[in-house]
C-alpha positions in Angstrom: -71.2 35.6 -78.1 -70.9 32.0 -79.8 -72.9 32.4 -82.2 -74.5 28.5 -82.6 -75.5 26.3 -86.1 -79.1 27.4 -87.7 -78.5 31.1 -86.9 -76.6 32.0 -89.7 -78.1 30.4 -93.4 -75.5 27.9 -95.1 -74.5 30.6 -98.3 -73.2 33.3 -95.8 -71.7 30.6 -93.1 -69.8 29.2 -95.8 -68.7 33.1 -96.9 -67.5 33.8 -93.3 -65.9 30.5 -93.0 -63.4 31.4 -96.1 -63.1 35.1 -95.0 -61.6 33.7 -91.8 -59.8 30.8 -93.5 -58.7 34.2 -95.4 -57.9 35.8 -92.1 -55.9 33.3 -90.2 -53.9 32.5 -93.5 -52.7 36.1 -93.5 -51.9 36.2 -89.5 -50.3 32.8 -90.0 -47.7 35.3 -92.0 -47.9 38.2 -89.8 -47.5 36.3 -86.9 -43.8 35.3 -87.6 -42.9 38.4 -87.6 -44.3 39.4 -84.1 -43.8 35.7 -82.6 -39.8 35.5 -81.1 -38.2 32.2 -78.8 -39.5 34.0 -76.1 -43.1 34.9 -77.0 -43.8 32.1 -79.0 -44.6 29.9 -76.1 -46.3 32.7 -74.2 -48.5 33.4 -76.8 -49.9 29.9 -76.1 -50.4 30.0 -72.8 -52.4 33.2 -73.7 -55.2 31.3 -75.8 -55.3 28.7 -72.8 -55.7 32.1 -70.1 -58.7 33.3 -72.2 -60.0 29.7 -72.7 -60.2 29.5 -69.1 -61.7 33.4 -68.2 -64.4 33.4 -71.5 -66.1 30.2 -69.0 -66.7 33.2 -65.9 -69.9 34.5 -67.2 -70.4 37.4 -65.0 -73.5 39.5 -64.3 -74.2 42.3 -66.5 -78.4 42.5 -66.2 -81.4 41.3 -64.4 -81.0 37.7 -66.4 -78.2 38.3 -68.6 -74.3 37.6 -68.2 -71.6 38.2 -70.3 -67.5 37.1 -70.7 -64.6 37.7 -72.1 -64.3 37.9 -75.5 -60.5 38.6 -75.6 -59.4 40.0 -78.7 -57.9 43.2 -77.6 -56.7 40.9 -74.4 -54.5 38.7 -76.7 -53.9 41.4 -79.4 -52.1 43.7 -77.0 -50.0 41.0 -75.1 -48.7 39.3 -78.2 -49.7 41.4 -81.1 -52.6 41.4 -83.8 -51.9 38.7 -86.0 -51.3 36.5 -83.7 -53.9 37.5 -81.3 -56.8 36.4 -83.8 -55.0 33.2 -84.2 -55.2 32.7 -80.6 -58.5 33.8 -80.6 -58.8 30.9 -83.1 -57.7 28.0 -81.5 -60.1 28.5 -78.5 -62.9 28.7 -80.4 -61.8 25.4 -82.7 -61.3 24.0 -78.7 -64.6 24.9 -77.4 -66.5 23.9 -80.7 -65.0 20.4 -81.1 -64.5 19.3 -77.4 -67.1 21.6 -75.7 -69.9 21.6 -78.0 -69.8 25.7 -77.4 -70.3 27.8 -80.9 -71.6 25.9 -83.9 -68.9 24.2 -86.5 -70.7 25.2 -89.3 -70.8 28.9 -87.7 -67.1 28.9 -86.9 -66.2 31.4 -89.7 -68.8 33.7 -88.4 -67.2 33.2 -84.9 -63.8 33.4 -85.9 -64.9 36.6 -87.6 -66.7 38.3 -85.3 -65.2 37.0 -82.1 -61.3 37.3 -83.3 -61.1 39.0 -86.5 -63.6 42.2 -85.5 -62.3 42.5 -82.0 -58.5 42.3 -82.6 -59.0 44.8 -86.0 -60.7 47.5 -83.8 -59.4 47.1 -80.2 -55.8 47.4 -81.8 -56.6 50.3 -84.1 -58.2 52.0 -81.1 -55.4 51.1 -78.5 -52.3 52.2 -80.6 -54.0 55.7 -81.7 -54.6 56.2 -77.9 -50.5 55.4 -77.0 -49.7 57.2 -80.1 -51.2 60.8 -78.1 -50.9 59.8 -74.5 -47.8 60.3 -72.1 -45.6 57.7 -72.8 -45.4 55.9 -69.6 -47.3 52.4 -68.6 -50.2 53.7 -67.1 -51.2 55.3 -70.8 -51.0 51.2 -71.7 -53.0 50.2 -69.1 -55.9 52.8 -70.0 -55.5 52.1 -73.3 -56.2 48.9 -73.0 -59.2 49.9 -71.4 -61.0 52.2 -73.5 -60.3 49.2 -77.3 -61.6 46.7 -75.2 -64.7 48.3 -74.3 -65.3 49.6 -77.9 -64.0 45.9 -79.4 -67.4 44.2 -77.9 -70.4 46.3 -79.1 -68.5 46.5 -82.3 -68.4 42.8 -82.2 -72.0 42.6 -81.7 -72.3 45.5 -84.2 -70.7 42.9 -87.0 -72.8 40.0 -85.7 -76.1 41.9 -86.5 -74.9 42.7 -90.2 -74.0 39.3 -90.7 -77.5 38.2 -89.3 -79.4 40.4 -91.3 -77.7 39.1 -94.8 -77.6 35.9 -93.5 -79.8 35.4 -91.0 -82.4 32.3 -90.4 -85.7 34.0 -89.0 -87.6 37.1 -89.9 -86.8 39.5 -87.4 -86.5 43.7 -87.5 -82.5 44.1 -87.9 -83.6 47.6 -86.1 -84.1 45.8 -82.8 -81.8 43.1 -82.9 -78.9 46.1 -83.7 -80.3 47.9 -80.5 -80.3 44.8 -78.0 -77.2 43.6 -79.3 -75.3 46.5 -79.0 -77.0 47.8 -76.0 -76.2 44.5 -73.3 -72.5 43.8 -74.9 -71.7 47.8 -74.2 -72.4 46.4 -70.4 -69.9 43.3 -71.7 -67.9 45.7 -72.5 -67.5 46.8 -69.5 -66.0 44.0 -67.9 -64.1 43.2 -70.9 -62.2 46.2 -70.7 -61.4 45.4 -66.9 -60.6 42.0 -67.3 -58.6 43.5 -69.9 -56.5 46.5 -68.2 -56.1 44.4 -64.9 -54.6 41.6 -67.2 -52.3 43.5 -69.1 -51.4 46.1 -66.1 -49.8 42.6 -64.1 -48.4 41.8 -67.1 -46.5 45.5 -67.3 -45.8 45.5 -63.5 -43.5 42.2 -63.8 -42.5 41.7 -67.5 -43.1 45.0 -69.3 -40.8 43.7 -72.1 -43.6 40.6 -73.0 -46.4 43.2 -73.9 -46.1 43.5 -77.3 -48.4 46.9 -77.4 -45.7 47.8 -74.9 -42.6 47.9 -77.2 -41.2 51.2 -77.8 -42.7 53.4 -75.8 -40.1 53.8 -72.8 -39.0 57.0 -72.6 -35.6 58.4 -71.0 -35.7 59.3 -66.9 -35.9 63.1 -66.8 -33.8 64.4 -63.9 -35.2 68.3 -62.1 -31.6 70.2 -62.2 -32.1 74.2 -62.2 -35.7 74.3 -62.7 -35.2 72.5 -66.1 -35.7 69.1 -67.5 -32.7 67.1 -68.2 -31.7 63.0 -68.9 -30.8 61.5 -66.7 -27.3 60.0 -67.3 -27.7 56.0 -68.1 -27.1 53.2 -65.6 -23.9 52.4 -65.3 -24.3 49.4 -64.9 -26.3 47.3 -68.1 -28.9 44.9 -67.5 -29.5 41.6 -68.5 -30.5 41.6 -72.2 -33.8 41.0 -73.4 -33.6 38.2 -74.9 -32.0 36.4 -72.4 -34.5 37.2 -69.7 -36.0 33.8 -68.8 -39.9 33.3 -69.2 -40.2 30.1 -66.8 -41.9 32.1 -63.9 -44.3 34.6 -66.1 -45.7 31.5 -68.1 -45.6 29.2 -64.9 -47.1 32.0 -62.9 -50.0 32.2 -65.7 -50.3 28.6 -66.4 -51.3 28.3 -62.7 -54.0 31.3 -62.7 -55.4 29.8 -65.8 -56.0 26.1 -63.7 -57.2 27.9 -60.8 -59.9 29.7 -63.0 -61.4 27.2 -65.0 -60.8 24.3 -62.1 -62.0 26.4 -60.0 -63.6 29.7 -59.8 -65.7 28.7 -63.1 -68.1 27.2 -60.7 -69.0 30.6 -59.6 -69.7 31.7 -62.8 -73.6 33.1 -63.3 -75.6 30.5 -65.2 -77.6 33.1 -67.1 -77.9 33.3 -70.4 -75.0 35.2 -72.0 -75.6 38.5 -74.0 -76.3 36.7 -77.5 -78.1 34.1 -75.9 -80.6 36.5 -74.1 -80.9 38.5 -77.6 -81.8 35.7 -79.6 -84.7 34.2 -77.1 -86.0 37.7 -76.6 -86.0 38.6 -80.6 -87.3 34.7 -81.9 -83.6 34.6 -83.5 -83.1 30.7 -81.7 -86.1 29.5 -84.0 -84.2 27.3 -86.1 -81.4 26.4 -83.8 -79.7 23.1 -84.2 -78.0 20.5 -82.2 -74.5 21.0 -82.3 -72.7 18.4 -83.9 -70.4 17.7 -81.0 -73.4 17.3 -78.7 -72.0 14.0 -78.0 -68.5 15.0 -76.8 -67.5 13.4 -73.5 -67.0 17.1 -73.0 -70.0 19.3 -73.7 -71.4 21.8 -72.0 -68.2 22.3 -69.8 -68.4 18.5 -67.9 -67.5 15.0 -67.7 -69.6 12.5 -68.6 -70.0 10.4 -66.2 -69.2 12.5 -63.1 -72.2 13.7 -61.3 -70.9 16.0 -59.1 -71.1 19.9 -60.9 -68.3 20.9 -59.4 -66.0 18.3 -59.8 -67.3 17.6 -63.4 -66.7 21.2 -64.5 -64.0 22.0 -63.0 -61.8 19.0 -64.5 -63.6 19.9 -67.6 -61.9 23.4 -67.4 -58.8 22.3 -66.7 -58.9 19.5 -69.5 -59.4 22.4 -71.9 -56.9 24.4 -70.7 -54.1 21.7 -70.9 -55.4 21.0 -74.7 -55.5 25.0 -75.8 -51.6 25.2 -74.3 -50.9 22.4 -76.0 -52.3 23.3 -79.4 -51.6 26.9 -79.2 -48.5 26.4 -77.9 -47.4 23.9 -80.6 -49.0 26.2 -83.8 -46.9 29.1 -82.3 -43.8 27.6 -82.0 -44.0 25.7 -85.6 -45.0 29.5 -87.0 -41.3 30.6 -85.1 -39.6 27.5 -86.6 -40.7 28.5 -90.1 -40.2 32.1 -89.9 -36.3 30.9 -89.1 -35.5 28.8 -91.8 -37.3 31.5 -94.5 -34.7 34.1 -93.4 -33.0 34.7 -96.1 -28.8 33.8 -95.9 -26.4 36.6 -95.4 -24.4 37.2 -98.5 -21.2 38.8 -97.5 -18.1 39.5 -99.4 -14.7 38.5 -98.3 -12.3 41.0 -97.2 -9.2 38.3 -98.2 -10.6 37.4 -101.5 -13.0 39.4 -102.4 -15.1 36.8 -103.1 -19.0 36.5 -101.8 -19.6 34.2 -99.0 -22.8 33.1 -97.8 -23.4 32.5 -94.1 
């Protein structure tokens, strides 16, 4: 759903572009709070996993594919706020290096690709743990049901913005109806993608999923026909924190390669859900060139390697190694500045009663 330049007039591109300015300034703040030493990292190598699944266009109708959008994806692993600003940096990667999703029409990506999706798929997801048995499972399906609702609501918000903003003259009634009609069959796979994702996740390291946290509930022993606790282990485990991250992120590094070195060449070149809208509805009339056209990069290949598969798949794996890197390194400066704004501990000294800051 990258929406391209020359769908969207200037006046309204340049609105969307400071409501997401607006919207990443305000998850850089909410993402210290959710970001830790141990998920700062990971929530990294999350953009760089969705990177690497949005290029497996999959087959959704006679002529029509769709992919991952992945708000609800990164919003349940690491959280909301810093879910759209993962969502972020891989559409800033595949505009600049891939030529994929117009630069002027970033703020309408950003908005309806990160902003829309992560707003309703976490609503959605943590009013359905709220009333469900409290056990993984309930996570998993979850998961399920906000990101099939997060994609039709993303195409929902793409058609309001097209018909304030939009380029051509085209009934809003029809373009609402195809729009939401082929991205509720995106949303299909989203949400499996989704609920496969995040159930791995839960199997090996429920203590990473951040829409996970709190919702363990004491073992209930059978004694006498009644529930009871069950008396805790004697024995304590290792403590959260401590728990090292080295095989999850190496584990999903490698899975991230594999997909977009790899697999990617499998993907279905049809045209994705937007794409088939806008030729079908005249909405591509006035189109432009995007203005990394040029990039050694675009279109997912090398320049200069004729070989498809070789050329996309290093292409993949290229923008996998740059979304780690710049996610990973925007994470981990948001940790480093949420730890020097803690404010000292002022405590008063029991020998003289003086105050003592530590």
């Amino acid at each position: 759903m990258h929406v391209p330049d020359g769908f969207i007039n200037t006046p309204v591109s340049a609105v969307a572009g400071v409501a997401a300015m607006g919207a990443v300034a305000v998850s850089l703040r909410g993402a210290r709070r959710e970001l830790d030493e141990r998920t700062a990292p990971l929530a990294g190598l999350v953009a760089a996993f969705i990177f690497a699944v949005q290029m497996l266009n999959f087959p959704v109708a006679a002529g029509t594919s769709g992919h991952l959008l992945g708000g609800a994806l990164a919003a349940i692993l690491v959280g909301p706020f810093t879910g759209v600003l993962c969502i972020s940096v891989v559409l800033l990667m595949q505009g600049i290096l891939f030529a994929d999703g117009g630069l002027t029409a970033l703020g309408v990506n950003i908005t309806v690709m990160g902003v829309v999706t992560v707003v309703v798929a976490y609503g959605l997801f943590r009013g359905l743990v709220k009333v469900l048995p409290r056990r993984r499972s309930s996570v998993t399906a979850s998961a399920f049901v906000a990101a099939l609702v997060s994609v039709p609501a993303a195409a929902a918000a793409f058609t309001l913005i097209y018909a304030v903003g939009g380029t051509t003259d085209v009934p809003i009634g029809k373009v609402l109806t195809a729009m939401v009609g082929v991205h509720v069959l995106i949303g299909i796979g989203e949400a499996a993608i989704t609920a496969l994702t995040v159930g791995a996740v839960i199997a090996v390291r429920p203590d990473l999923v951040h829409g996970a946290r709190g919702l363990s509930a004491p073992l209930k022993l059978l004694v006498g026909g009644e529930l009871v606790d069950a008396a805790p282990a004697s024995r304590e485990p290792a403590p959260v924190a401590a728990r090292s991250t080295r095989k999850v992120w190496g584990a999903g590094l490698a899975a991230a390669v594999v997909l977009a070195g790899f697999v990617s060449f499998y993907a279905s070149a049809s045209p994705d859900g937007l794409e088939k809208v806008a030729a079908d509805q005249g909405i591509d009339k006035k189109v432009e060139e995007h203005a990394a056209a040029g990039s050694p990069l675009a279109d997912y290949s090398i320049s200069g390697i004729s070989d498809g598969r070789i050329s996309g798949g290093l292409a993949g794996v290229v923008g996998v190694g740059a979304t780690v890197v710049v996610g990973s390194g925007v994470f981990l400066t948001v940790r480093r500045r949420r730890g020097q704004q803690q404010p000292a501990v002022v405590a008063t000294s029991a020998r003289t009663g003086e105050k003592e800051t530590a």
